[in-house]
C-alpha positions as CSV (number, residue, x, y, z in Angstrom):
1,X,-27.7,9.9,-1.0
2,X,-27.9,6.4,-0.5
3,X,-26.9,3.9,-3.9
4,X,-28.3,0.6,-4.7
5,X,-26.8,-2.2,-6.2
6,X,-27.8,-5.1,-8.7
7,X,-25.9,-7.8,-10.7
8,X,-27.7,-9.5,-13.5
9,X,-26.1,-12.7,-15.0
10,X,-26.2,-12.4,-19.0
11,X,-24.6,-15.9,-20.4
12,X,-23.2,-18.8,-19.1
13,X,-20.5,-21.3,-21.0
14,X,-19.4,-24.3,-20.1
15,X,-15.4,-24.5,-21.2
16,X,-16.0,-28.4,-20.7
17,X,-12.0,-28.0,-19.2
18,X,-11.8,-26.6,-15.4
19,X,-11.9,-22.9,-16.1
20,X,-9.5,-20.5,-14.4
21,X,-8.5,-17.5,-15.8
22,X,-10.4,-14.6,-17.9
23,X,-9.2,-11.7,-19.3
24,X,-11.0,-8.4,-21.7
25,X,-8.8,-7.4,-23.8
26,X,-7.9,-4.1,-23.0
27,X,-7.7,-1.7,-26.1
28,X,-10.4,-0.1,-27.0
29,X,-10.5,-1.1,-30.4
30,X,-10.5,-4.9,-29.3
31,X,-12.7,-4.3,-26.3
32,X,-15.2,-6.8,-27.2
33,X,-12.9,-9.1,-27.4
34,X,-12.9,-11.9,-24.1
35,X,-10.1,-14.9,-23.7
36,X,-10.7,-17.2,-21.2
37,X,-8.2,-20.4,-20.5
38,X,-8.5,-23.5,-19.0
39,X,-6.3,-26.2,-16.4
40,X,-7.0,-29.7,-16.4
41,X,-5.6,-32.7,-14.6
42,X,-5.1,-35.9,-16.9
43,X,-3.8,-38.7,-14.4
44,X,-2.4,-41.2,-15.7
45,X,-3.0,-44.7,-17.1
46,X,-3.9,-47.2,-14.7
47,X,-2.6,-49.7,-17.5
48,X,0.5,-48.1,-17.9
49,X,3.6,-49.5,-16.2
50,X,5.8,-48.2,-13.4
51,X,8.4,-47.4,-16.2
52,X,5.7,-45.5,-18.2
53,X,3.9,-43.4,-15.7
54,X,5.0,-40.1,-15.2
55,X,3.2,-37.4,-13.4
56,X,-0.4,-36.4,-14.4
57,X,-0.6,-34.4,-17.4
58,X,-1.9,-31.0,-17.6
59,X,-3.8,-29.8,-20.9
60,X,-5.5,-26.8,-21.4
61,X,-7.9,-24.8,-24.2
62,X,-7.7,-20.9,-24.9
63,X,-11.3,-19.6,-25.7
64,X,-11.7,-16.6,-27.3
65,X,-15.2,-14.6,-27.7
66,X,-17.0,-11.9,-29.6
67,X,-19.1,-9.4,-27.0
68,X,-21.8,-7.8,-28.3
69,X,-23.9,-6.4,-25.0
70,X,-26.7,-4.6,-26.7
71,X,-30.3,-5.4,-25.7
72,X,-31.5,-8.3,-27.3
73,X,-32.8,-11.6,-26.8
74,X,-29.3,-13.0,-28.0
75,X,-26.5,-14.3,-25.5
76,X,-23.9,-11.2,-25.7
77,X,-21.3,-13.8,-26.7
78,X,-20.4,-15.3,-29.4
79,X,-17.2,-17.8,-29.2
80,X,-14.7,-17.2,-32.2
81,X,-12.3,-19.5,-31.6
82,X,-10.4,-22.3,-29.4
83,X,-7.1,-23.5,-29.0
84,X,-5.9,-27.0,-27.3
85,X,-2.9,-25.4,-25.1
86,X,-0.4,-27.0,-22.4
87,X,-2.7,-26.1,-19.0
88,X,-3.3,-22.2,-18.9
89,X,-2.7,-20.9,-15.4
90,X,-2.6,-17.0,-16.2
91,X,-3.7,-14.7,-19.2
92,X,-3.0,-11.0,-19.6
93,X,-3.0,-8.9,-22.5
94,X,-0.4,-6.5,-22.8
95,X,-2.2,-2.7,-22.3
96,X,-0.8,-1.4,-25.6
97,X,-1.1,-3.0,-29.6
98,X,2.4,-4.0,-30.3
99,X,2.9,-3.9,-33.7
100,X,-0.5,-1.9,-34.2
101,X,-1.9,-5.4,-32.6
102,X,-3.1,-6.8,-29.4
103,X,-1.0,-9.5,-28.4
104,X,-2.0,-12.1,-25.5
105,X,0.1,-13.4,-22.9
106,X,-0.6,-17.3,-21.2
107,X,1.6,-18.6,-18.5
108,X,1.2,-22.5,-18.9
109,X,2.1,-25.5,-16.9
110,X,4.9,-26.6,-19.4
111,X,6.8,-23.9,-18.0
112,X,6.5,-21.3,-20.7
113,X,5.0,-17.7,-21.5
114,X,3.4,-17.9,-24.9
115,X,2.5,-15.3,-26.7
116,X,-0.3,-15.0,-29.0
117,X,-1.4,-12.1,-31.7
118,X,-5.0,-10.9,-32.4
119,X,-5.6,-10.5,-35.8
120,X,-9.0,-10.0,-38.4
121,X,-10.1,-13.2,-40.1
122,X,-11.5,-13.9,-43.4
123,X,-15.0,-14.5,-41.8
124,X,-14.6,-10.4,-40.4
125,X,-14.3,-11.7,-36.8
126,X,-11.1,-12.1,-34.6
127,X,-8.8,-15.0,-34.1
128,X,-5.2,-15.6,-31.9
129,X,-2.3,-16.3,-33.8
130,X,0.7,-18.0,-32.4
131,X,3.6,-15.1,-31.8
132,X,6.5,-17.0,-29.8
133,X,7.5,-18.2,-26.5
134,X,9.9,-18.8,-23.9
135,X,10.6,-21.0,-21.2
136,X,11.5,-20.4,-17.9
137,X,13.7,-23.9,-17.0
138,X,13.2,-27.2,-16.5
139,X,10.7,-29.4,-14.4
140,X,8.3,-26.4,-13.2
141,X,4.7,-24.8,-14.2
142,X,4.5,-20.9,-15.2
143,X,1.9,-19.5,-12.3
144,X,1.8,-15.9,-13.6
145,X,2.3,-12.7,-15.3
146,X,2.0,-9.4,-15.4
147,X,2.8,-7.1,-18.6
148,X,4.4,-3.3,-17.8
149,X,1.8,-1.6,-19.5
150,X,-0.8,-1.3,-17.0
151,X,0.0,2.9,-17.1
152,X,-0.7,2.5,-21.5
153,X,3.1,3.2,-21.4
154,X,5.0,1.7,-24.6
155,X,8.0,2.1,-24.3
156,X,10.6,-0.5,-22.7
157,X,7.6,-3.5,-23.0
158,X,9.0,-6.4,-19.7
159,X,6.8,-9.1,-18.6
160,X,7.5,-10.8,-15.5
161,X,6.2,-14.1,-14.2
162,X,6.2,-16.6,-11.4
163,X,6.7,-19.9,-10.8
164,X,6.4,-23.4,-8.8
165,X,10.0,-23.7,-8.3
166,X,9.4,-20.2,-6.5
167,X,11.3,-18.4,-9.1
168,X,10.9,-14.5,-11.1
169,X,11.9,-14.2,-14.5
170,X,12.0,-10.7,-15.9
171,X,12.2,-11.0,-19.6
172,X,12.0,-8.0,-22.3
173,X,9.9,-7.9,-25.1
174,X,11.8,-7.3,-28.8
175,X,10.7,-7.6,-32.2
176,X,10.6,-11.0,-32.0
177,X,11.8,-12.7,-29.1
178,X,10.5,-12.4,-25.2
179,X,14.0,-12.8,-23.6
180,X,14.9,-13.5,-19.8
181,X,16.9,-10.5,-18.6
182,X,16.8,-11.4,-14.9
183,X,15.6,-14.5,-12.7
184,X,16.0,-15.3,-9.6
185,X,14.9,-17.9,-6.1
186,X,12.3,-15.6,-4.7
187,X,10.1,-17.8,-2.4
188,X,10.6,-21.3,-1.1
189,X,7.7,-22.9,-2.5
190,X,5.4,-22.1,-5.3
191,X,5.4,-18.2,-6.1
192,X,1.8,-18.0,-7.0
193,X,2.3,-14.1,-7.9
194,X,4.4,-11.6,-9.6
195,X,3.7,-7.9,-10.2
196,X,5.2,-4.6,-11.6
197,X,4.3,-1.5,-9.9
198,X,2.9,0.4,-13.4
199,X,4.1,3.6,-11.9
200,X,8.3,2.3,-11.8
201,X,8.0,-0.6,-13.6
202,X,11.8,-0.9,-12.2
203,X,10.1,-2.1,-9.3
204,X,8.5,-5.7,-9.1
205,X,6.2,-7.5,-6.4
206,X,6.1,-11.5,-5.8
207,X,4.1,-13.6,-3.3
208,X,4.4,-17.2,-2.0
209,X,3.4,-20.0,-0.3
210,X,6.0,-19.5,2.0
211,X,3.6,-16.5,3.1
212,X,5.7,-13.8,2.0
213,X,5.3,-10.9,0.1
214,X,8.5,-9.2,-1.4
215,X,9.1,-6.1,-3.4
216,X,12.6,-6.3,-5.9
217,X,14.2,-3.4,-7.9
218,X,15.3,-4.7,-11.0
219,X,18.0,-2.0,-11.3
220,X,19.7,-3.2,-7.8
221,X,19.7,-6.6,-9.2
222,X,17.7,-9.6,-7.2
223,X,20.2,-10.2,-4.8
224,X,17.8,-9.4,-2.0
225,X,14.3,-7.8,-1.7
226,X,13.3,-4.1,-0.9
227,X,11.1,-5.5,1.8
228,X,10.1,-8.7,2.8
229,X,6.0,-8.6,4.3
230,X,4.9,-11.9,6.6
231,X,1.5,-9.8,7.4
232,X,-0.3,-12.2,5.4
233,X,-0.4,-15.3,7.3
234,X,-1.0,-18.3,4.8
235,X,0.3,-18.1,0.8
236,X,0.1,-14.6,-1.0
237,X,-1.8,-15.3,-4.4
238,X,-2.9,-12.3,-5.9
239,X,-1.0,-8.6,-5.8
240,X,-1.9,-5.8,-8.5
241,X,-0.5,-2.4,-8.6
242,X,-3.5,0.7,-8.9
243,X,-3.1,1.8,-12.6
244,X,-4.9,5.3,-11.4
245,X,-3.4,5.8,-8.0
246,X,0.0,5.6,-7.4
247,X,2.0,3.9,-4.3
248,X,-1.6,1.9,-4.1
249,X,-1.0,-1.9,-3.9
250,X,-3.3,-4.6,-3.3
251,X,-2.3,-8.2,-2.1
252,X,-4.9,-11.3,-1.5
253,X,-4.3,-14.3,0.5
254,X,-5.4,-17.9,1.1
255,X,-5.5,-16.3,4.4
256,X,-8.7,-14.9,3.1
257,X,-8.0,-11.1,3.4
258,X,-7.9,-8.5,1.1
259,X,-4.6,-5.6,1.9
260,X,-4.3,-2.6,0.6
261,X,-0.7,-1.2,0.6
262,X,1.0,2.5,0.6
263,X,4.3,1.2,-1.5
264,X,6.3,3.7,0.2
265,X,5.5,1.8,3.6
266,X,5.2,-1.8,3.0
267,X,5.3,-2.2,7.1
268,X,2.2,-1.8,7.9
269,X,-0.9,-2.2,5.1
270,X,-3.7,0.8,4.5
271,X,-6.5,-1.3,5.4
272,X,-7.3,-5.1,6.1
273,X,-10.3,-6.8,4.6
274,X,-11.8,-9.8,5.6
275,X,-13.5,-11.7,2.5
276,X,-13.9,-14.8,3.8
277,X,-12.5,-16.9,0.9
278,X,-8.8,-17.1,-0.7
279,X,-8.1,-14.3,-2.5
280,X,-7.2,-15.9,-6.0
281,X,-7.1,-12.5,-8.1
282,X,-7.4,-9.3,-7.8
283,X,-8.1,-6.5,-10.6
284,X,-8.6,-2.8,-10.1
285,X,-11.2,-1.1,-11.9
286,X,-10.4,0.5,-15.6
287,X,-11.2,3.8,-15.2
288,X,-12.4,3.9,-11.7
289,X,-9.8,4.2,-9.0
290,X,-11.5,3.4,-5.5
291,X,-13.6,-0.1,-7.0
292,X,-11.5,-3.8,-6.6
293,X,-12.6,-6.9,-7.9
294,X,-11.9,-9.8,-5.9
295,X,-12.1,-13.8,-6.7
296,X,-12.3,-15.2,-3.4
297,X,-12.3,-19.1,-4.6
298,X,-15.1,-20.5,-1.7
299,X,-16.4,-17.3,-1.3
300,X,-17.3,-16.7,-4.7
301,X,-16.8,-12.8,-6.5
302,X,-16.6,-9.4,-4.5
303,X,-16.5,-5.7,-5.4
304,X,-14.9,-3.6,-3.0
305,X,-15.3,0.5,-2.5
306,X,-11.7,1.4,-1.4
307,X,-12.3,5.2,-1.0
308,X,-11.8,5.5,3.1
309,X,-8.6,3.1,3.0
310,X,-6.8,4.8,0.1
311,X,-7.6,8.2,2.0
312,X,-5.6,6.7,5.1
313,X,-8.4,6.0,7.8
314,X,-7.4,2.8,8.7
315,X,-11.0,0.5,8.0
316,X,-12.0,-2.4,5.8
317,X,-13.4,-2.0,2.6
318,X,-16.9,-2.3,2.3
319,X,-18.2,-4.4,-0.1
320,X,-20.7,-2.8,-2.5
321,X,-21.6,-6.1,-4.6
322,X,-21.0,-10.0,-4.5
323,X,-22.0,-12.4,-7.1
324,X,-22.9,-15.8,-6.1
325,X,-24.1,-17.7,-8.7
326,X,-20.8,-19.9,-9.5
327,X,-21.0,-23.2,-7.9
328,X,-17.5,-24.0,-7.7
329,X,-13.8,-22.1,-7.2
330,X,-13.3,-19.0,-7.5
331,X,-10.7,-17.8,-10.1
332,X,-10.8,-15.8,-12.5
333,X,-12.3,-12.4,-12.7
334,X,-12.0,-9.3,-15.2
335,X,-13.7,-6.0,-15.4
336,X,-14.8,-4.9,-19.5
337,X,-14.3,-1.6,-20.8
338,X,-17.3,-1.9,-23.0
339,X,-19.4,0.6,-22.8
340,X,-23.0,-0.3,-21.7
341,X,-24.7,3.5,-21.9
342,X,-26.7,2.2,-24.7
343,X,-27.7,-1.8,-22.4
344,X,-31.0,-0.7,-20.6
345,X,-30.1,-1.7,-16.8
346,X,-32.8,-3.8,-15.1
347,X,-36.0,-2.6,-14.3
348,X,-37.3,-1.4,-11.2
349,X,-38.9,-4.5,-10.4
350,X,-36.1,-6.9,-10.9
351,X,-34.8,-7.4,-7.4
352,X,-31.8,-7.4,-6.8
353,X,-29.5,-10.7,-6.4
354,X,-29.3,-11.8,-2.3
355,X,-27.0,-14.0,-0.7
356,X,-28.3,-18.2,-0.7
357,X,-28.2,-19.5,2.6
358,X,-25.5,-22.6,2.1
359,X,-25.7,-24.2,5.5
360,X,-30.0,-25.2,5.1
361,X,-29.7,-27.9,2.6
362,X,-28.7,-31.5,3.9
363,X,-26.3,-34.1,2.7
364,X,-23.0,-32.1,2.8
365,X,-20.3,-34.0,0.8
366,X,-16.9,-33.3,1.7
367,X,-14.4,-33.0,-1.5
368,X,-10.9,-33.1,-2.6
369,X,-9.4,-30.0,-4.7
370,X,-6.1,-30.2,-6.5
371,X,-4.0,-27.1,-6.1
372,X,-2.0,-26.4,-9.9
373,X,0.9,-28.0,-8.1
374,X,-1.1,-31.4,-7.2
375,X,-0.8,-30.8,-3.5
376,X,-4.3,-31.4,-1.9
377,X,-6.6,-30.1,0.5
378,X,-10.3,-30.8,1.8
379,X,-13.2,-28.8,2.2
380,X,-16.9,-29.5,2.2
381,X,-19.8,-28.8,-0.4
382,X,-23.9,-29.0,-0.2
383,X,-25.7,-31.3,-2.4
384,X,-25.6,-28.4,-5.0
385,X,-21.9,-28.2,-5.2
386,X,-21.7,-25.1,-3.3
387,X,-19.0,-24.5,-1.0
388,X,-19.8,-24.4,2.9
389,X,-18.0,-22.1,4.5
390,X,-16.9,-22.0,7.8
391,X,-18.8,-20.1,10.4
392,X,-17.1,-17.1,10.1
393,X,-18.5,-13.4,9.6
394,X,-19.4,-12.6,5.7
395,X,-18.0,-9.2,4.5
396,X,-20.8,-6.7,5.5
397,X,-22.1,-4.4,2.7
398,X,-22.2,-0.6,3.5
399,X,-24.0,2.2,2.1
400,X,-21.5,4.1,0.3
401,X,-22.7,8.4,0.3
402,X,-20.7,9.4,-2.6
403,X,-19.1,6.6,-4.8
404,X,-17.6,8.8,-7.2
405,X,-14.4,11.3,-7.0
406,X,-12.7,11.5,-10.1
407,X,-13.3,11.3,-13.2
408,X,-16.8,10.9,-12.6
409,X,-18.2,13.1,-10.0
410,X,-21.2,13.9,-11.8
411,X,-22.4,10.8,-13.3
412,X,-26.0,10.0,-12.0
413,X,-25.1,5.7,-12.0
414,X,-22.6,3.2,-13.1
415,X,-22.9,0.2,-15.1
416,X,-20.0,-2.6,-15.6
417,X,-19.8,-5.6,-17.7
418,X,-17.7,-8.6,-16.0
419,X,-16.6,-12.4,-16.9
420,X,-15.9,-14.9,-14.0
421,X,-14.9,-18.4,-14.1
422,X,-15.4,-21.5,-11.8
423,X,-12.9,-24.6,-11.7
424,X,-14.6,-27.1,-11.0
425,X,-18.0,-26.9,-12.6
426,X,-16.2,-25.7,-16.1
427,X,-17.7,-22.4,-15.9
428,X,-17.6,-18.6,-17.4
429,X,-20.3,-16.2,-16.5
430,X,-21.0,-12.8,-18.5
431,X,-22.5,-10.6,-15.8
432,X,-23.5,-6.4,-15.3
433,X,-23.1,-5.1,-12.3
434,X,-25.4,-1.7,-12.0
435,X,-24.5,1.0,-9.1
436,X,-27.3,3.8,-9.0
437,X,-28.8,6.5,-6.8
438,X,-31.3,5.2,-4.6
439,X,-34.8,7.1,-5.6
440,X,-36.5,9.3,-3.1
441,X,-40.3,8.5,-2.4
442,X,-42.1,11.1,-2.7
443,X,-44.3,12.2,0.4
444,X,-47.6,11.2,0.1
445,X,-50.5,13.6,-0.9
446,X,-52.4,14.3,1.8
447,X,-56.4,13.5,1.0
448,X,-58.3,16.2,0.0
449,X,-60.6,17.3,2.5
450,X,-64.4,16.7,1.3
């Protein structure tokens, strides 16, 4: 049985501030709840003197949102709240309520992990209330988080985080302080990434820009790494630990390729995918094991079917969906857990969205982007914004026979609810992605003899 594939773009908000990170919150309760948060560059005044310039500032705003996805000629979302922040260069809400609430971590350019609370307001809607923070030192920007929870396990609540003097901090949630229990030099440059493996959240993940991806077990100490990987060839920017599988690992590059890793041989990786942009984030599905979102920054969004690699034969994952409709970076991407049994999927007749060719228009303008670190780089855009790749290969899309294993072997079609965001053009986008059996035509009738 062949399946067929459609994305269908809902809403689109402009967070005025360069958007980069989005995150659903992840208790059921609270699942139509979206935060979203925000990096932008203030450089400084040209009126200012050499004693009074410092570096550029970085602000930020935390959005938060009500979902409501039923059918309707009404946007799903509905924005509750905002919050001017230090620049916001990671969200992640922890898995379980603490306290019976959700709570909301943000990893922010002043160096801190902030935490916020969800609570009811007076109006019957939600809203973020500050909970507490911590800094992680002096003179450098908090590039990450993770929360050990990804497993819905309570007990023992860490959060580890990365940052752009290439440290991890381990730190240990109590009643009311997020304390640093370990940190240490991992990387020598920025480390973009930091990870627990939810199945021994003992054990910790961290890439670099010095192209290096390390595993550390927190009960050895930090003194040196598990392992040390150099398969990835440029900066390691995304790693997230498979909440249904374990030993599965996944690890995303500026090098532009997705790995998937066994964490019981961190040698040599499962599977090698080629997605042809910088893999920025990447986040397993909820509830399905084999599917991977990827936010490849110039190569816009990607789901991947990770079945055949998982299962140890050695071949890139074929992706089963891309959506293309962002005009600028890449970076954040999250999967919902609403349900959307009830949202009728697009009709027959909608087509399906297809891939733009970039290359036909003229005028190509060739732009600078500032990494969250201010180093630069160069790369060139159309007259529409859109990113020109270079002439290499896109990922090909494969017909997958039988998407489904476990849990749900028998469901006739899958439909998932997603929010992305662009730097650049300010941008979040409330998509579905539908994944359904192909129909069978029917043989024609033969004419009836006269």
């Amino acid at each position: 049985m062949g399946w067929q594939s459609r994305t269908r773009t809902l809403q689109v908000f402009d967070t005025e501030l360069s958007a980069d990170t989005v995150e659903w919150c992840p208790l059921p309760q609270w699942s139509h709840v979206l935060a979203c948060g925000t990096y932008q560059l203030q450089k400084g005044d040209d009126k200012k003197t050499a004693e009074d310039s410092t570096a550029p500032s970085r602000i930020g705003r935390l959005y938060l949102f009500d979902c409501n996805p039923q059918p309707s000629f009404i946007p799903p979302l509905t924005e509750t709240q905002r919050i001017d922040t230090p620049a916001i260069l990671d969200l992640k809400w922890c898995h379980v309520p603490i306290s019976e609430r959700p709570l909301l971590g943000m990893a922010t350019a002043s160096g801190e992990i902030q935490l916020y609370k969800l609570m009811e307001t007076q109006q019957g809607t939600c809203g973020l209330e500050y909970e507490l923070s911590t800094e992680l030192g002096p003179d450098r920007l908090a590039l990450s988080l993770d929360w050990s929870t990804g497993r819905g396990e309570s007990s023992d609540v860490r959060v580890v985080s990365s940052d752009s003097s290439g440290s991890i901090t381990a730190l240990s949630l109590g009643e009311a302080s997020l304390t640093a229990v370990c940190q240490w030099k991992a990387h020598d440059f920025e480390a973009w990434i930091s990870a627990f493996s939810y199945w021994d959240t003992q054990i910790v993940y961290s890439g670099g820009d010095d192209c290096k991806l390390k595993g550390w077990d927190l009960r050895m100490g930090p003194s040196s790494p598990t392992f040390t990987s150099k398969r990835h060839t440029m900066g390691v920017c995304s790693i997230h630990s498979n909440p249904h599988r374990e030993h599965i690992l996944a690890t995303g590059s500026y090098d532009e390729n997705v790995l998937l890793w066994d964490g019981r041989n961190m040698k040599q990786p499962l599977s090698e995918t080629a997605v042809g942009g910088g893999v920025w984030r990447l986040k397993w599905h909820p509830n399905q094991e084999h599917l991977l979102l990827a936010a490849c920054m110039h190569n816009d969004f990607h789901i991947l079917h990770c079945q055949k690699a998982m299962e140890g034969q050695d071949a890139p994952c074929p992706v089963l969906a891309s959506y293309i409709l962002h005009n600028s970076l890449a970076y954040g991407a999250d999967w919902s857990r609403l349900p959307l049994s009830s949202f009728s999927p697009p009709s027959p007749q909608e087509s399906p969205q297809t891939s733009i060719g970039l290359t036909e228009s003229g005028g190509h303008l060739r732009i600078h982007y500032e990494s969250p670190t201010a180093s630069f780089d160069t790369s060139l855009e159309d007259d529409s914004g859109r990113y020109i790749p270079d002439q290499s290969p896109l990922p090909e899309k494969s017909s997958i026979p039988d998407p489904f294993t476990s849990p749900a072997r028998d469901s006739q079609s899958l439909s998932c609810l997603m929010a992305t965001c662009s730097f650049y053009d300010h941008m979040m986008h409330v998509w579905r992605w539908d994944w359904s059996p192909e129909e069978k035509q029917k043989p024609s009738e033969p004419a009836p003899s006269s």
